[in-house]
Backbone bond lengths (Angstrom), bond angles and torsions (degrees), N, CA, C in turn:
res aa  C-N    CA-C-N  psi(-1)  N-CA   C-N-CA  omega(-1)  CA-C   N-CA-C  phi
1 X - - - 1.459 - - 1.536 113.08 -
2 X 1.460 116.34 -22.35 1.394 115.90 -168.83 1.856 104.93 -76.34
3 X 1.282 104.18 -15.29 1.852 96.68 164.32 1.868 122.73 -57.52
4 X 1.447 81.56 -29.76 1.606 95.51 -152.28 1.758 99.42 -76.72
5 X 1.263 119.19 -17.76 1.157 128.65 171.83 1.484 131.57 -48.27
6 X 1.660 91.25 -26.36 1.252 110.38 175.25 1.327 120.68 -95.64
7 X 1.155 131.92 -1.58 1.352 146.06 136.37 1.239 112.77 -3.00
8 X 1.360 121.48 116.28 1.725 98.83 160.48 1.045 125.52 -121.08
9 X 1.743 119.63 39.90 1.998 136.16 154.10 1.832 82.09 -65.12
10 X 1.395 89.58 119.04 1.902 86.77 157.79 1.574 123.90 -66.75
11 X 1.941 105.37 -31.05 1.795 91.08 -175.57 1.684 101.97 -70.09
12 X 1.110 127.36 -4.08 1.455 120.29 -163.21 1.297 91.48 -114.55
13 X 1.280 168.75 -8.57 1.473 152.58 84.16 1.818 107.33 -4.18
14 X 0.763 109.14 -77.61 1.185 114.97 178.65 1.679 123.40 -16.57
15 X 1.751 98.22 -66.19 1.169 121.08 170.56 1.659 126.28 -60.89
16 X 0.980 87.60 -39.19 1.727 115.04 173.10 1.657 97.55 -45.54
17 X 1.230 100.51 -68.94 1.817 106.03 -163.85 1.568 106.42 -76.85
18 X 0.923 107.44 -11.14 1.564 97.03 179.61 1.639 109.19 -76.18
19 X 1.524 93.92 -47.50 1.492 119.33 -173.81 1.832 102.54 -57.79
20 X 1.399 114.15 -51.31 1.396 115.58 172.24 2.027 122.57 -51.62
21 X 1.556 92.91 -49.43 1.235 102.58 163.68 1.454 121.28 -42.76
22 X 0.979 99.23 -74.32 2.114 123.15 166.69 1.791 94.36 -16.10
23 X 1.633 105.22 -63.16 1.178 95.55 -157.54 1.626 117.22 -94.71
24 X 1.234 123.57 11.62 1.479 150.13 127.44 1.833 118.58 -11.63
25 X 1.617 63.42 -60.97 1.698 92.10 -152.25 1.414 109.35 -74.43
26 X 1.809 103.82 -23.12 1.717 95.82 -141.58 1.807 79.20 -118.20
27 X 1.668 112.70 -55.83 1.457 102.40 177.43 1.562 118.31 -129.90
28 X 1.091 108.87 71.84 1.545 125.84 -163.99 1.790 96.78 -80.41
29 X 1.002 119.29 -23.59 1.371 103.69 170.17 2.393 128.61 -94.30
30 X 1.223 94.02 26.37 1.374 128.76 169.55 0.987 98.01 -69.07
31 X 1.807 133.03 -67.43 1.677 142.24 -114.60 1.691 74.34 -130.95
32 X 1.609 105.45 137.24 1.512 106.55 155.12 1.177 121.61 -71.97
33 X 1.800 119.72 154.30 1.409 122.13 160.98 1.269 119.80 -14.58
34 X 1.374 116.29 -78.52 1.649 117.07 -175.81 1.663 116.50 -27.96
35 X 1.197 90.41 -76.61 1.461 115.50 179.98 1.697 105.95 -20.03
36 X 1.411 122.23 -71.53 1.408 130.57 149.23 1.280 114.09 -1.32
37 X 2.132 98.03 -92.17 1.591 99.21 173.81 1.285 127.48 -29.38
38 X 1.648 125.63 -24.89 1.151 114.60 -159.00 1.278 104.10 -83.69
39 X 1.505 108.67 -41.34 1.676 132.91 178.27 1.269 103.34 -37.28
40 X 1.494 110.83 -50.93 1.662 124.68 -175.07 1.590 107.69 -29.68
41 X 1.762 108.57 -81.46 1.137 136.16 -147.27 2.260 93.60 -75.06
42 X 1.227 96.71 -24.09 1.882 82.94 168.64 1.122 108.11 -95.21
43 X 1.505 134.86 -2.83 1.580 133.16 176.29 2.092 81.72 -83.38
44 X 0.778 136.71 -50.05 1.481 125.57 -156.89 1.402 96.51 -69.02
45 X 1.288 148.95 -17.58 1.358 151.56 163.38 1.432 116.67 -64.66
46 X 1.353 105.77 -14.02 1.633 85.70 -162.66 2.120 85.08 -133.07
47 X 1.601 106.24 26.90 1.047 107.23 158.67 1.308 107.32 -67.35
48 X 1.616 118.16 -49.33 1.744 129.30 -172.68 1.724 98.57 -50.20
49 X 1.058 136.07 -15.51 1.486 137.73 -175.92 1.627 95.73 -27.62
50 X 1.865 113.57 153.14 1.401 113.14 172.75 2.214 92.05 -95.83
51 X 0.938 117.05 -6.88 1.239 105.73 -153.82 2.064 84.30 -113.91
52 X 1.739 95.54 122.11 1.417 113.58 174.96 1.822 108.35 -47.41
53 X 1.489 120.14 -59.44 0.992 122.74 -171.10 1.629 116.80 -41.06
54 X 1.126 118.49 -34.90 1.589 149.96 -175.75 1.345 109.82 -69.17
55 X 1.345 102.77 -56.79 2.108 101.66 166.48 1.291 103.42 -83.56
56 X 1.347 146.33 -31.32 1.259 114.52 158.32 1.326 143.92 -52.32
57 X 1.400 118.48 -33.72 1.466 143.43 179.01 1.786 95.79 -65.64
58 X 1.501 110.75 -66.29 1.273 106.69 -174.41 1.892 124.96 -49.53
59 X 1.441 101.59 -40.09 1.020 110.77 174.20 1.388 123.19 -72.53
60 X 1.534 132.99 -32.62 1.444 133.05 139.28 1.352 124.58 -37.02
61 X 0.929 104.41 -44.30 1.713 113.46 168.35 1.265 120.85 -67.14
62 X 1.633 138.48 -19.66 1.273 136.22 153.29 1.376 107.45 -75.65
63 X 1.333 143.32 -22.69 1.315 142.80 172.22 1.417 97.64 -59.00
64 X 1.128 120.94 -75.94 1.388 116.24 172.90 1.599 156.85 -30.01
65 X 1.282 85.49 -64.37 2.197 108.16 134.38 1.147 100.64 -37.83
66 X 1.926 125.64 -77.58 1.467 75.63 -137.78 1.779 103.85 -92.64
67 X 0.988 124.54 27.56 1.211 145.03 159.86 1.724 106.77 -50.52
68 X 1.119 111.47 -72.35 1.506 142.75 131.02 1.664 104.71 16.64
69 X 1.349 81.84 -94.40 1.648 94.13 -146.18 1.879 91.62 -104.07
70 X 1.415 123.27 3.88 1.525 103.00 -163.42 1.309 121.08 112.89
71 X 1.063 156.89 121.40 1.299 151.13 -164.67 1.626 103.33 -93.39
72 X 1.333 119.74 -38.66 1.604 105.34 -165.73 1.862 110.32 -43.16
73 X 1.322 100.88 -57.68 1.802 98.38 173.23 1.035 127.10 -19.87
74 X 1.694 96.45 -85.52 1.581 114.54 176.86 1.199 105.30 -61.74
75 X 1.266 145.34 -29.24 1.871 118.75 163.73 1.344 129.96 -62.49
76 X 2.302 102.63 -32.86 1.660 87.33 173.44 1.997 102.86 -73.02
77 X 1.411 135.69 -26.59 1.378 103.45 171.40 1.444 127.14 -41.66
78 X 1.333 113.20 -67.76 1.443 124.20 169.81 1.185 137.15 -20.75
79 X 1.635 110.46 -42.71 1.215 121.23 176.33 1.258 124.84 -100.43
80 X 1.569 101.00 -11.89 2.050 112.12 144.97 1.341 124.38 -26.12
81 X 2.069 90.66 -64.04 1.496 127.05 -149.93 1.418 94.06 -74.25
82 X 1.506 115.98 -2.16 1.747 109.70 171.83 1.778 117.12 -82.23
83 X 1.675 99.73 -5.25 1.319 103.21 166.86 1.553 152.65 -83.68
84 X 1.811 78.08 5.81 1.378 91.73 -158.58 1.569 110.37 -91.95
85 X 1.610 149.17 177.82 0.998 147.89 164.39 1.511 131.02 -61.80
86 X 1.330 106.94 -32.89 1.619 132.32 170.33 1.371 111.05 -40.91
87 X 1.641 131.51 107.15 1.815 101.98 172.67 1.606 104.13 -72.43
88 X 1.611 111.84 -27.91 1.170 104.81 -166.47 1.760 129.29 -56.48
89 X 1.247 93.66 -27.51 1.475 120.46 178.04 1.383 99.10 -83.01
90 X 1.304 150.22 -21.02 0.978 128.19 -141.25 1.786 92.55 -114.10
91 X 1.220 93.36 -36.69 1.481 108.71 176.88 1.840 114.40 -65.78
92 X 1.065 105.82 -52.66 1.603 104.03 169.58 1.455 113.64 -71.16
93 X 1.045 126.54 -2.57 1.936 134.66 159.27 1.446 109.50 -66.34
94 X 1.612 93.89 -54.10 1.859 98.79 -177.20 1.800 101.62 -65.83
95 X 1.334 115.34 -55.75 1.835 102.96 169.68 1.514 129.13 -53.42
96 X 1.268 103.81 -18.70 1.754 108.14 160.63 1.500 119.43 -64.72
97 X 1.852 104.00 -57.04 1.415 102.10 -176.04 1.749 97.61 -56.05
98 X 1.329 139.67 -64.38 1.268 119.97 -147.34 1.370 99.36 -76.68
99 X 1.305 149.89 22.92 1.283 155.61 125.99 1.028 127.14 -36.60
100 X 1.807 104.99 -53.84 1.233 111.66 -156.05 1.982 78.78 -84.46
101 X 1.299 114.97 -43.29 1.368 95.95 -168.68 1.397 136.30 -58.24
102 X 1.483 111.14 -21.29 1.305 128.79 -175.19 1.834 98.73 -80.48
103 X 1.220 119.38 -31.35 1.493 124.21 169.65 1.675 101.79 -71.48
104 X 0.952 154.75 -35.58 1.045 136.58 -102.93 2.097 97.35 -161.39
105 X 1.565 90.61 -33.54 1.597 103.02 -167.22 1.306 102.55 74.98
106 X 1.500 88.84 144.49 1.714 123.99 -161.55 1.503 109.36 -67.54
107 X 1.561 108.84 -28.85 1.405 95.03 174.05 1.926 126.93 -79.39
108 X 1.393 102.93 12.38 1.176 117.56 179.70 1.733 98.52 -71.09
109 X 1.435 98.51 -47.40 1.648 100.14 -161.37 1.467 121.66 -98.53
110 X 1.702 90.66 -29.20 2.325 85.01 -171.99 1.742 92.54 -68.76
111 X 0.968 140.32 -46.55 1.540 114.12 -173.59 1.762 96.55 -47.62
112 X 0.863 110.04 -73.16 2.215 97.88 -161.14 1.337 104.94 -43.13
113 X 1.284 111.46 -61.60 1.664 108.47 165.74 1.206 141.83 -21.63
114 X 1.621 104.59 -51.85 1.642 108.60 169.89 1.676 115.62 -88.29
115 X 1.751 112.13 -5.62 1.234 112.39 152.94 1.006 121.86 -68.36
116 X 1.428 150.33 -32.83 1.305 163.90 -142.32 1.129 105.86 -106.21
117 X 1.434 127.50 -41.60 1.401 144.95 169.81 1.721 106.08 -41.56
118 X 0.789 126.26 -57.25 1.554 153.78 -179.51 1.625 103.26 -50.18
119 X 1.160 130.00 -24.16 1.279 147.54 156.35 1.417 106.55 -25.72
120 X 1.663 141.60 142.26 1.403 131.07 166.61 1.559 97.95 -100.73
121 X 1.219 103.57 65.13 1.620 97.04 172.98 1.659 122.73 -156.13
122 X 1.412 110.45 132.71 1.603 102.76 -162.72 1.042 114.88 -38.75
123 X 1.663 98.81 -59.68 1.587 106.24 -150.03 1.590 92.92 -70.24
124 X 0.940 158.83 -46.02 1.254 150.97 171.49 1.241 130.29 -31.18
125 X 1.268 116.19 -63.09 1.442 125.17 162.98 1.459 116.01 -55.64
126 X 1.478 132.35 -24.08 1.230 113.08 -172.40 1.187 91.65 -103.60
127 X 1.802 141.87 -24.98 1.651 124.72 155.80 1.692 109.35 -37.87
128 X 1.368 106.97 -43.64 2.014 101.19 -176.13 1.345 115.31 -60.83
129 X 1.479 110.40 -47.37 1.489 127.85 163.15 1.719 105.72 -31.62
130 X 1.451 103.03 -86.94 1.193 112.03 -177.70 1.774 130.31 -21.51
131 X 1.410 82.82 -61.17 2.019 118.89 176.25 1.065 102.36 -29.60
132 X 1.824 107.81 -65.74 1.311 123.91 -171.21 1.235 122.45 -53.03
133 X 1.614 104.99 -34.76 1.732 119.05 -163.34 1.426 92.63 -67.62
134 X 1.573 111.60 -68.64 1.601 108.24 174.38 1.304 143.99 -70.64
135 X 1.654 109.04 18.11 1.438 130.70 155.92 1.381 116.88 -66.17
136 X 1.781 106.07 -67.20 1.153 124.66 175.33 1.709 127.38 -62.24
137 X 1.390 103.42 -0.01 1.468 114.98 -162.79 2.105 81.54 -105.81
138 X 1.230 117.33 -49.91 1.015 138.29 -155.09 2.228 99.93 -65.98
139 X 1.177 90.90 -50.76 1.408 120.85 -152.82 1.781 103.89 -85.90
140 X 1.583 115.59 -30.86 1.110 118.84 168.19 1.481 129.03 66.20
141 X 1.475 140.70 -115.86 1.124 141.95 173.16 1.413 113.10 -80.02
142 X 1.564 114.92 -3.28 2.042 118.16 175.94 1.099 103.84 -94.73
143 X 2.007 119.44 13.59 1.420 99.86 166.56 1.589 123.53 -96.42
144 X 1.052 113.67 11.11 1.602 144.28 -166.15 1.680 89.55 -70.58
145 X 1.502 105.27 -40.78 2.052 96.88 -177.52 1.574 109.42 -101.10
146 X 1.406 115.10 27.05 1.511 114.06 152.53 1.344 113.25 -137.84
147 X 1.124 128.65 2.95 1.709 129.70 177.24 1.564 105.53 -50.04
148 X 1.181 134.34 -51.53 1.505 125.91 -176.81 1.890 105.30 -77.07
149 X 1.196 123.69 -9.26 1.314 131.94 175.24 1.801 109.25 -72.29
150 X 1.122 83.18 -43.78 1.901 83.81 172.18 1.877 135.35 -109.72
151 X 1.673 97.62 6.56 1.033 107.03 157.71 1.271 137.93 -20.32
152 X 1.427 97.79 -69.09 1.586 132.01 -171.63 1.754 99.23 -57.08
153 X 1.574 109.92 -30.48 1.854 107.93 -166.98 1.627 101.72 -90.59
154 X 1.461 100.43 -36.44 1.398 99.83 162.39 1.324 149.15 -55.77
155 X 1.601 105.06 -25.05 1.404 137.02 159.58 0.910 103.09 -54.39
156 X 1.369 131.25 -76.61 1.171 142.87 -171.75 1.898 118.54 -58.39
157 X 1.240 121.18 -32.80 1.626 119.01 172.88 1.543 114.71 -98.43
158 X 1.366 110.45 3.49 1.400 108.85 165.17 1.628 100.67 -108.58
159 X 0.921 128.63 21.91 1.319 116.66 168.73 1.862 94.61 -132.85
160 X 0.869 112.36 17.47 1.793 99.14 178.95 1.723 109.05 -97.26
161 X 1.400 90.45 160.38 1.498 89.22 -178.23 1.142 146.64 -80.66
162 X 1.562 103.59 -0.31 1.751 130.50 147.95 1.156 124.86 -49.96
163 X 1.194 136.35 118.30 1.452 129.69 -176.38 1.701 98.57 -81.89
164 X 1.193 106.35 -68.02 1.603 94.12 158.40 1.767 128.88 -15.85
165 X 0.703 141.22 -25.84 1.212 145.79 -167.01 1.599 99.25 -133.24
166 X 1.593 144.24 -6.65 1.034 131.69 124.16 1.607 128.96 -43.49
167 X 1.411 107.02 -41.46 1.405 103.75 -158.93 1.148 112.31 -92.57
168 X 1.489 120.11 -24.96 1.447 142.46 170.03 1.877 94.76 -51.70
169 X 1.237 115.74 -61.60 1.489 133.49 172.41 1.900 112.23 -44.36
170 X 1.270 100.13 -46.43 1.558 98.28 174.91 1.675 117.79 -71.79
171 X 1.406 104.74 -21.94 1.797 122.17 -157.36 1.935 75.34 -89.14
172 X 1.444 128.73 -34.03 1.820 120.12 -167.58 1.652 94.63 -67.97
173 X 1.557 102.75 -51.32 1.737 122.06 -168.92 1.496 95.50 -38.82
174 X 1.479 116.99 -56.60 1.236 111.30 -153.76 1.318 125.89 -79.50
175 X 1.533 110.56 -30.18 1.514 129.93 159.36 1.327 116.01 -36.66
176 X 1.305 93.80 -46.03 2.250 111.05 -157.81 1.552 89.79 -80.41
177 X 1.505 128.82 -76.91 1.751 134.50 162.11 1.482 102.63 6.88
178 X 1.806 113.85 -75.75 0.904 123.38 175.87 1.510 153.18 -64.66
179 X 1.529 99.98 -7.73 1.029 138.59 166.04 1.883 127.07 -64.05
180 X 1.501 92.48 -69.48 1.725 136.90 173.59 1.676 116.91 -58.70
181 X 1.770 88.81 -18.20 1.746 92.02 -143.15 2.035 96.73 -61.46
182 X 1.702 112.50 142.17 1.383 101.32 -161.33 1.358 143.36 67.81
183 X 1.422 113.78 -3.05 1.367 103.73 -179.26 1.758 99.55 -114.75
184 X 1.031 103.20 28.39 2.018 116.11 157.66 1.682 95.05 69.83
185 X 1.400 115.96 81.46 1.240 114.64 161.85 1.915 104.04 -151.95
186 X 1.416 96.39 34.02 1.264 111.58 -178.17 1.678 115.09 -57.70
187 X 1.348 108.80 -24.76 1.905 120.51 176.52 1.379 87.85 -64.58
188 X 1.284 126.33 -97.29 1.998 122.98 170.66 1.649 120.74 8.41
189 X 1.149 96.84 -81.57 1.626 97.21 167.03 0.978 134.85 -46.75
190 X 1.569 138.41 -50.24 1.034 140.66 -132.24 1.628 78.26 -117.91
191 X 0.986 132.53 -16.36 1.869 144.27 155.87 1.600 99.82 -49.56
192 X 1.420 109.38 -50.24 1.599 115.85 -176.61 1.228 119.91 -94.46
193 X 1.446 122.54 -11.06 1.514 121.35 176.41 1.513 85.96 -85.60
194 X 1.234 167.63 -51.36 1.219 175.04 157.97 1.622 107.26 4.40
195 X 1.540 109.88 -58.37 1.126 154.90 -179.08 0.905 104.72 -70.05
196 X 1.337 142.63 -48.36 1.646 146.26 -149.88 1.801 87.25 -109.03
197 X 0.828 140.80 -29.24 2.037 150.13 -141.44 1.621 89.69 -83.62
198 X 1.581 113.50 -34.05 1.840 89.97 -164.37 1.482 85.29 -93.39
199 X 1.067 156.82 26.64 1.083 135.27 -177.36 1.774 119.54 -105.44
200 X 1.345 86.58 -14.88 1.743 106.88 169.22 0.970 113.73 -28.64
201 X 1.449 124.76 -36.83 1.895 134.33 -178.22 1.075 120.54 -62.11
202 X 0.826 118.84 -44.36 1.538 143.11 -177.19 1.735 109.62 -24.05
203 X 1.209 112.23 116.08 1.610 135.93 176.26 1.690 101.76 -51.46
204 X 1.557 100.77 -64.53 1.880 94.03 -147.40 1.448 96.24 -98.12
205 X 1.564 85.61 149.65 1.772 110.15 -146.69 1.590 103.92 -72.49
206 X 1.469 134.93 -15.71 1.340 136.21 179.22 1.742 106.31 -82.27
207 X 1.414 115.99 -29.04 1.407 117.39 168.55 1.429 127.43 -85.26
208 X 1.546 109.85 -18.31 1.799 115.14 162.28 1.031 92.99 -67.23
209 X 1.705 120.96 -41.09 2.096 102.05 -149.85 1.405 87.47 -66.31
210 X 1.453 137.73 -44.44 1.323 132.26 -129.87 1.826 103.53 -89.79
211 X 1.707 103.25 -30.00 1.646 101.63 178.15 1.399 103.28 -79.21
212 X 1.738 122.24 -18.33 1.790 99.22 -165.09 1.743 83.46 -99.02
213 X 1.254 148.98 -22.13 1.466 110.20 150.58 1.244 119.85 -54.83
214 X 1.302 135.99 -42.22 1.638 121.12 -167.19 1.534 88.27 -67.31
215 X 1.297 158.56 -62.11 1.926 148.65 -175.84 1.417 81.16 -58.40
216 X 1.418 152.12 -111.09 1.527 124.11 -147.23 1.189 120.00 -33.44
217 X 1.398 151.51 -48.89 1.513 146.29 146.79 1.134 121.04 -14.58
218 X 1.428 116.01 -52.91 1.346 127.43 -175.87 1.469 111.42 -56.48
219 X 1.484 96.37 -62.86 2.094 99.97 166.16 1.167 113.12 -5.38
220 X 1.796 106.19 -59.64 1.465 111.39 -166.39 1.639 105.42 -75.81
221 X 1.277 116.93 -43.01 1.391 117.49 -160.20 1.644 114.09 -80.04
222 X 1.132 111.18 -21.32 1.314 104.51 176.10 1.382 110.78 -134.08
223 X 1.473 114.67 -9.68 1.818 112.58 163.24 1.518 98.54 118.52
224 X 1.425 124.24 150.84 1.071 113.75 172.79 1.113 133.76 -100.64
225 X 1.592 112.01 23.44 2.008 121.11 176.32 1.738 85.67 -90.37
226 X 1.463 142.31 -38.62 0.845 123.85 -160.65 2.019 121.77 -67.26
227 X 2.091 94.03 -33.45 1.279 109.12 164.84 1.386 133.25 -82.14
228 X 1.274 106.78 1.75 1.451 129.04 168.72 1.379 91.97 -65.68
229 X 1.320 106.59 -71.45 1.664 111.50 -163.29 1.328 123.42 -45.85
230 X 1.535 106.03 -15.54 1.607 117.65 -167.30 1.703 96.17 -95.19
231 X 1.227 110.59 -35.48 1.327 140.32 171.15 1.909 111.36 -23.74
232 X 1.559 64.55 -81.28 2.139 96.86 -166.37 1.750 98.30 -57.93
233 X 1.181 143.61 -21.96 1.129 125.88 -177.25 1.598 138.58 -91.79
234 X 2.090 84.95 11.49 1.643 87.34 -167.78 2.019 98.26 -117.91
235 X 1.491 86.04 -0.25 1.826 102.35 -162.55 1.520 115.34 -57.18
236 X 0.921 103.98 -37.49 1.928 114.15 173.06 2.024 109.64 -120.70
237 X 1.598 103.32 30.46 1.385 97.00 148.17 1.914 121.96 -55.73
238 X 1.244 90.73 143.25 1.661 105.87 -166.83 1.918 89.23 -77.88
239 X 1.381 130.01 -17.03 1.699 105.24 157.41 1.320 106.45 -84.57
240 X 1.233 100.37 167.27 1.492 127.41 -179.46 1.512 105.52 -89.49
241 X 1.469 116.17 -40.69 1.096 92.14 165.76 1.235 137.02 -100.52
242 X 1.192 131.34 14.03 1.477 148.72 -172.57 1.903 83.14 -94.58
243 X 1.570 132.67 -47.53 1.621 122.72 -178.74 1.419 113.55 -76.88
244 X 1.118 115.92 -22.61 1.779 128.77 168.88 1.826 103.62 -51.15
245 X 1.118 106.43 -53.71 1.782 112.96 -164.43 1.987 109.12 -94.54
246 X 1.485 88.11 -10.28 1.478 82.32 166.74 1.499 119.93 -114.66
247 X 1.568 100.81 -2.00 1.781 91.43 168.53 1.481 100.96 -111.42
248 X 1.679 109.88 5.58 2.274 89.64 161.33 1.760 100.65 -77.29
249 X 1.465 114.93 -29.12 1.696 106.06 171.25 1.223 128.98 -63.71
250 X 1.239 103.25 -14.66 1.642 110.51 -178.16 1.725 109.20 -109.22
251 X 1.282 116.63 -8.95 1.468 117.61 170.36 1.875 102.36 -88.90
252 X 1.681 106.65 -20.25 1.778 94.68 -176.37 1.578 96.12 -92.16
253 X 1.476 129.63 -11.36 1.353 125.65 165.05 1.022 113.26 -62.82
254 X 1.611 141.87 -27.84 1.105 141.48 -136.04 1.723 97.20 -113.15
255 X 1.620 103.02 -26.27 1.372 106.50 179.08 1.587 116.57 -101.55
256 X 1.144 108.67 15.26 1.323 117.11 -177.15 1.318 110.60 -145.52
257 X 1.250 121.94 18.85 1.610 127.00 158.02 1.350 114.67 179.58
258 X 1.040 118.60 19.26 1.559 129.80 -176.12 1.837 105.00 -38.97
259 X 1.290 144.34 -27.05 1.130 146.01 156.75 1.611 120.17 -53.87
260 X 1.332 98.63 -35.66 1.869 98.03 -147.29 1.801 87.67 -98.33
261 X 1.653 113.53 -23.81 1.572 97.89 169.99 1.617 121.59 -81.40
262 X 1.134 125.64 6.71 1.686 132.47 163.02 1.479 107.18 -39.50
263 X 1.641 128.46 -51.62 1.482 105.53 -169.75 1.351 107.67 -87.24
264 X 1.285 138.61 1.11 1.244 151.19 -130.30 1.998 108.29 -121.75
265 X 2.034 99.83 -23.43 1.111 81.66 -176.92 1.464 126.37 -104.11
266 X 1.107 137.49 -147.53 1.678 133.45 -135.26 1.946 83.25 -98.77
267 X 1.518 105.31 142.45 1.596 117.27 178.26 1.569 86.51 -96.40
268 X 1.417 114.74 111.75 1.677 129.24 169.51 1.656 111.29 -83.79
269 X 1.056 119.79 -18.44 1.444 131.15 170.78 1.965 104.50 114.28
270 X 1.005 132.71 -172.33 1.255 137.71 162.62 1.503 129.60 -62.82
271 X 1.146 121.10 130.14 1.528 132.19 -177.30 1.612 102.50 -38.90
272 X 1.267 116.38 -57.62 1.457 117.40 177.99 1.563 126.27 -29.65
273 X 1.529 99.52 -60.95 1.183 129.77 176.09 2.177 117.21 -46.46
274 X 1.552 77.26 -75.62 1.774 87.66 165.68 1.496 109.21 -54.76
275 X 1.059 155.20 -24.25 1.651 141.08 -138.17 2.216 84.06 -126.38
276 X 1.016 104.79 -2.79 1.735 107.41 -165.08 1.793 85.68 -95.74
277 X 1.722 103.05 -54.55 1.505 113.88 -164.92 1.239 112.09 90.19
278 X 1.763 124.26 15.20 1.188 127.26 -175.76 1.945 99.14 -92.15
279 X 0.672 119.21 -15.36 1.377 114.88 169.32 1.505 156.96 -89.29
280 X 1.256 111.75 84.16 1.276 116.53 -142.26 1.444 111.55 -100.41
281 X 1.425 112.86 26.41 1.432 98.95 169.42 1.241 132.98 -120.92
282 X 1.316 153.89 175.43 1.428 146.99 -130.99 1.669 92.99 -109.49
283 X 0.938 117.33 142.27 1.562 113.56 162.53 1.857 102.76 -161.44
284 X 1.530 113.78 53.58 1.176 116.61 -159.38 1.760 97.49 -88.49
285 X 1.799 101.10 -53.35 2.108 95.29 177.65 1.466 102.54 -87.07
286 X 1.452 129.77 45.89 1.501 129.41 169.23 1.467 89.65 -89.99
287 X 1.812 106.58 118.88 1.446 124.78 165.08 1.618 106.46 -66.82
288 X 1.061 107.33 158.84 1.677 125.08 152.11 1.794 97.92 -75.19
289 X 1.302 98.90 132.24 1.887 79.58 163.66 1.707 95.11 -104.85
């Protein structure tokens, strides 16, 4: 069957990989190791496919493999295939690795990953970036036993001077937030909302979307009296646009927990007091405890 791969009718490609997959899945210990590997390196060819169905199939089919045969292999291909020029390829590599991890468990892959990271090379690092994003997106509430494991990479791509590789970094934040949210790793986060907070400025419109999901995430991950607080201090900045970007955060707070920030907001003092005008002192970041 591995001739037929080379086919270029897409339904008969198509069929091919499903059918290979199938048999991955069902009697993968028939076919030696090699044999596999080989499967590997013509499934990475027909990632470039124009037809979606085709990189999906292929990429199910490395879940399977390396299910199969072991993941270390098929992850060092994968994380080759982050070298290449192709985004298209490069991008269905990063949905393979978190394939293989969700088959395989996550601790198969964030070690190579955060080795790979270490790479001096864009496109590389933002495939690891990426990987990660759709590991943690993939992997769900089992990312709770590596969140302090990737801290340190997160540190590091939310502070680089790529915006690209910020936002890739906000799209990990938001996965993990969402992931964690409640199961008490609120020190972690709020380590990374820290990190994610100066980026609010930010001009181009794919890196706002990507930091005000990682602060909507947060809502969940660390609560929203805590992002209130981050909130309330930019609301009557004397720019317009520094109060523009902090009351669209406080209008998506308002629609996504408008109840739960009631004990959370600012003690102004007593009606008496205000309505007299005898009171002249500030009590604007005074919490409710």
């Amino acid at each position: 069957m591995t001739p037929i791969l080379r086919n270029r009718h897409e339904k008969v490609q198509e069929a091919t990989i499903n059918l290979i997959g199938r048999i991955a899945d069902r009697g993968a210990e028939f076919v030696p190791a090699k044999e596999w590997m080989r499967i590997c390196f013509e499934l990475l060819d027909l990632l470039k496919a124009h037809k979606k169905a085709i990189r999906r199939a292929a990429v199910n089919s490395f879940g399977y493999i390396a299910k199969a045969i072991g993941p270390q292999d098929v992850l060092s291909v994968l994380l080759t295939n982050l070298k290449v020029q192709e985004r298209q390829s490069r991008v269905c590599s990063t949905v393979a690795i978190a394939i293989v991890s969700e088959t395989c468990g996550p601790f198969t892959c964030i070690p190579a990953i955060l080795n790979e990271y270490r790479t001096p090379e864009l496109n590389v690092r933002n495939g690891c970036l990426k990987a990660l994003a759709f590991v943690f997106e993939y992997v769900g509430e089992m990312s709770k036993d590596y969140i302090h494991s990737v801290v340190g990479l997160l540190e590091d791509a939310l502070t680089d001077r790529d915006h690209v590789h910020r936002q890739t970094a906000c799209a990990i934040v938001k996965h993990l937030a969402i992931g964690v949210a409640g199961l008490g790793y609120e020190e972690a986060l709020t380590h990374l909302l820290n990190l994610v907070w100066p980026n609010i400025f930010e001009t181009s419109p794919h890196v706002i979307g990507g930091v005000m999901d990682a602060i909507e995430a947060m809502r969940l991950g660390v609560g929203s009296g805590p992002v209130l607080s981050y909130v309330l201090q930019g609301l009557f900045h004397p720019a317009r646009r520094v109060r523009e970007v902090y009351w669209r955060m406080y209008n998506t707070l308002i629609l996504g927990a408008s109840d739960a920030m009631v004990p959370f907001y600012p003690n102004l003092g007593s009606a008496a007091d205000l309505a007299s005008g005898q009171d002249y002192t500030r009590h604007e970041l005074m919490m409710w405890v």
